[in-house]
C-alpha positions as CSV (number, residue, x, y, z in Angstrom):
1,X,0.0,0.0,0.0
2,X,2.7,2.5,0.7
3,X,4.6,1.5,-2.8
4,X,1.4,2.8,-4.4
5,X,1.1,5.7,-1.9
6,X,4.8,6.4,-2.7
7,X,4.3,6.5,-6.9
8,X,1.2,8.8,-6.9
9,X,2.0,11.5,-4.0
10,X,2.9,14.6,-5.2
11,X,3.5,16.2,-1.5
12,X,7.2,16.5,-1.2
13,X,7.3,16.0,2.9
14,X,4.4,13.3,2.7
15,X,6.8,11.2,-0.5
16,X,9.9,11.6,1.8
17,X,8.4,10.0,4.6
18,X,7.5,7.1,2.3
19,X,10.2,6.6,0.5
20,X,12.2,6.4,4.0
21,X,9.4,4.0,5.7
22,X,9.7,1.6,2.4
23,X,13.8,2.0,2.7
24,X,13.8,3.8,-0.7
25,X,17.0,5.5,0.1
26,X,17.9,6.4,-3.6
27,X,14.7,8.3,-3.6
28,X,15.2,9.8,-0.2
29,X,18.7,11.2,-1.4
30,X,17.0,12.8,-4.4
31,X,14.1,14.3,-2.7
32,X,17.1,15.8,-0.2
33,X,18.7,17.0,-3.0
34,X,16.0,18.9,-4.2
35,X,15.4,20.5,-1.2
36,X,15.8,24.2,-0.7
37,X,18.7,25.0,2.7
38,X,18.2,25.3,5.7
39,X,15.1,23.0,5.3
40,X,17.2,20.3,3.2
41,X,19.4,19.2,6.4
42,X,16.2,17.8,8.4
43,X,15.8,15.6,5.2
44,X,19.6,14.7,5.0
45,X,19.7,13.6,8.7
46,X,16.8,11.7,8.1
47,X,18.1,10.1,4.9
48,X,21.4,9.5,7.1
49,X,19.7,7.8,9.8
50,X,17.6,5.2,7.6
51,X,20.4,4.4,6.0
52,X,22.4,3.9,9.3
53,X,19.8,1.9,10.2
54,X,19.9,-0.6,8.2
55,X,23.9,-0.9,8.2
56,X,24.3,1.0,5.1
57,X,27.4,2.9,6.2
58,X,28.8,3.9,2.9
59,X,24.5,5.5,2.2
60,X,24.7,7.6,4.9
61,X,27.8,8.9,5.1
62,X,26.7,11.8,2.3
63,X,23.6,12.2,4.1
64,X,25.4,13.2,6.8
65,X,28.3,15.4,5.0
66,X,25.7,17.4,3.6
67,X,23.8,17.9,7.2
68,X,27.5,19.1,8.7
69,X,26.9,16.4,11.2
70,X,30.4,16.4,12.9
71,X,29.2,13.7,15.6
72,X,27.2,11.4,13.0
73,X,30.6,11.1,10.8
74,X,32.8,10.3,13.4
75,X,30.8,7.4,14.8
76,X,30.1,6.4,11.5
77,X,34.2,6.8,10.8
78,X,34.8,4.2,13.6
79,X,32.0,2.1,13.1
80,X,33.8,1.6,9.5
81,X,37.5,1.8,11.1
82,X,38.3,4.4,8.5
83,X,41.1,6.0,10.2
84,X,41.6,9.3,7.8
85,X,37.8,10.0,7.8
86,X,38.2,10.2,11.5
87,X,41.0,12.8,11.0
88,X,39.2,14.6,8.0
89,X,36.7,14.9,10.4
90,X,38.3,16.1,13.3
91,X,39.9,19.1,11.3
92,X,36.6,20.1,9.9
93,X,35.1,20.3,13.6
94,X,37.8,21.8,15.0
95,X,37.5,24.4,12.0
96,X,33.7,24.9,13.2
97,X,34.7,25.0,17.2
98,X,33.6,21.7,17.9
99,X,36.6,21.1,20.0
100,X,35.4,17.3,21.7
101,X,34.7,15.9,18.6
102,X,38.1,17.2,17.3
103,X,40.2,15.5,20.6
104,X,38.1,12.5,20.3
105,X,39.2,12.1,16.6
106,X,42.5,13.5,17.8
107,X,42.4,10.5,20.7
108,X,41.2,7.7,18.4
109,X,43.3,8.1,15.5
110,X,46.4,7.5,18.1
111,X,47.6,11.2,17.9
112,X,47.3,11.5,21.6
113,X,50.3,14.7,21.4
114,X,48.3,16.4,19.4
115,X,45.0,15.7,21.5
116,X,47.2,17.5,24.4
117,X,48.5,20.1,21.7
118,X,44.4,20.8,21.3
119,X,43.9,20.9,25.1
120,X,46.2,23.8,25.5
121,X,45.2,25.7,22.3
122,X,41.7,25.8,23.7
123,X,42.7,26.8,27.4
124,X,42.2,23.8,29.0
125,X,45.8,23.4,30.5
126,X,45.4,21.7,33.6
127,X,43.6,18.6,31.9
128,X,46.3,18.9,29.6
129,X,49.3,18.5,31.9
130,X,47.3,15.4,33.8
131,X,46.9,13.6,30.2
132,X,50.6,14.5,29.1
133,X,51.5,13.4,33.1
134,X,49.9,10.3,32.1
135,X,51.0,9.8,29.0
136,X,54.8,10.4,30.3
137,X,54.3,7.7,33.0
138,X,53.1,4.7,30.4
139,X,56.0,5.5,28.3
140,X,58.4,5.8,31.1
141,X,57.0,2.1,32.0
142,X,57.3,0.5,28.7
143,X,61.7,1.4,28.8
C-alpha cells in the first residue's frame, strides 16, 4: 500500500516520509537533493539515519556530509574503522569549534600529542598536563 502511496503523492514531505518508511533511500537522497537550505538538512539527517539503520554505512555517510553532522561522521568513521575519515573529520570540527569531537578524533586516530597540543590551544591546561603526566608515565614504563 505504501509502494502505491509512494508512486502517486505529489506532497514533497508526505513522499519523503514514504520513500524512507519503504527504505527507498535512492529516492530519499533525491528528494534531499531537491530541497531548498536550511530546510534540506532535516531531510539529510533523516536520509542519514535510515540508511544507518539498516547498516548501510557507505549510504549515509553523504547524508550526513551534507547535514554538517560532525558527531554522526565520526561514529560512523569508527564504526567503519576508517582512520583518515576520522582525522578529515576532526579538522573540519575543529574548524567549526567543535573542540570534543576534534580531541576524540584526535584521541582515536592515536595522535594523543596532538590531543594535548588541542587541550592547550583551547585553554584547558590543567587537563592537559594530567593527560601528558599520564602519558609520560606509560612511556616511562614500557623502557
Amino acid at each position: 500500500m505504501k509502494q502505491l502511496a509512494l508512486e502517486i503523492s505529489t506532497d514533497a514531505d508526505h513522499w519523503s516520509d514514504l520513500a524512507l518508511s519503504l527504505d527507498a533511500l535512492d529516492i530519499g537522497l533525491s528528494i534531499a537533493e531537491q530541497t531548498p537550505a536550511p530546510s534540506n538538512e532535516i531531510r539529510w539527517r533523516a536520509v542519514g539515519d535510515r540508511g544507518l539503520s539498516n547498516w548501510k554505512f557507505a549510504t549515509a555517510q553523504r547524508p550526513y556530509e551534507h547535514a554538517g553532522d560532525f558527531g554522526a561522521l565520526f561514529l560512523l568513521g569508527i564504526a567503519m574503522c576508517d582512520t583518515s575519515a576520522v582525522k578529515v573529520v576532526g579538522r573540519l570540527a575543529q574548524g567549526k569549534g567543535l573542540n570534543n569531537i576534534a580531541f576524540a578524533a584526535r584521541w582515536q586516530t592515536g595522535d594523543a600529542w596532538s590531543a594535548v597540543d588541542l587541550l592547550v590551544d583551547t585553554e584547558h591546561v590543567s587537563e592537559a598536563g594530567l593527560l601528558r603526566g599520564r602519558m609520560c608515565r606509560l612511556a616511562w614504563a614500557r623502557r
